[in-house]
C-alpha positions, -999 to +999 in steps of 0.1 A: +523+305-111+529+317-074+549+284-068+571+290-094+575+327-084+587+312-051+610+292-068+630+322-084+629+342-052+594+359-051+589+370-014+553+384-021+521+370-011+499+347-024+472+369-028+495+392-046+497+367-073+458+359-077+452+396-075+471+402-110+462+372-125+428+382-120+430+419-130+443+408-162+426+411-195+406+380-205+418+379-238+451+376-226+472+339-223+497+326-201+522+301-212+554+287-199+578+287-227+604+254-229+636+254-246+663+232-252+699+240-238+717+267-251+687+282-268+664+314-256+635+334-269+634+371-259+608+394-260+606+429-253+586+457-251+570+481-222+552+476-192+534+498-164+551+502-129+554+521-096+579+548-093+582+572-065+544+567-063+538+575-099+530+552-125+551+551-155+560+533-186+592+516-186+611+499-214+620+458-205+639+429-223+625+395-211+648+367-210+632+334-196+657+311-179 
């Protein structure tokens, strides 16, 4: 996963990634999605982040290249 990251521009750690991964819910699954050209799959939904020192909910469209 953290290769990948890097790929895309991720200037964070190593340690960053395994942290998360880790902290993650077992029952929860990783996959990379494939898709031929000119197709997509989207998902969307909310997620927890950092603002101004606060965490919050935000709303996110996910859009895998």
């Amino acid at each position: 996963m953290y290769e990948t990251l890097v790929a895309y521009g991720f200037t964070g750690s190593y340690r960053t990634v395994s942290e998360w991964s880790l902290s993650q819910e077992d029952d929860r699954r990783f996959e990379r999605l494939e898709h031929p050209p000119g197709e997509a799959q989207v998902d969307f939904g909310t997620m927890e982040v950092v603002k101004d020192s606060d965490i919050v909910d935000v709303s996110c469209l996910i859009i895998p290249l």
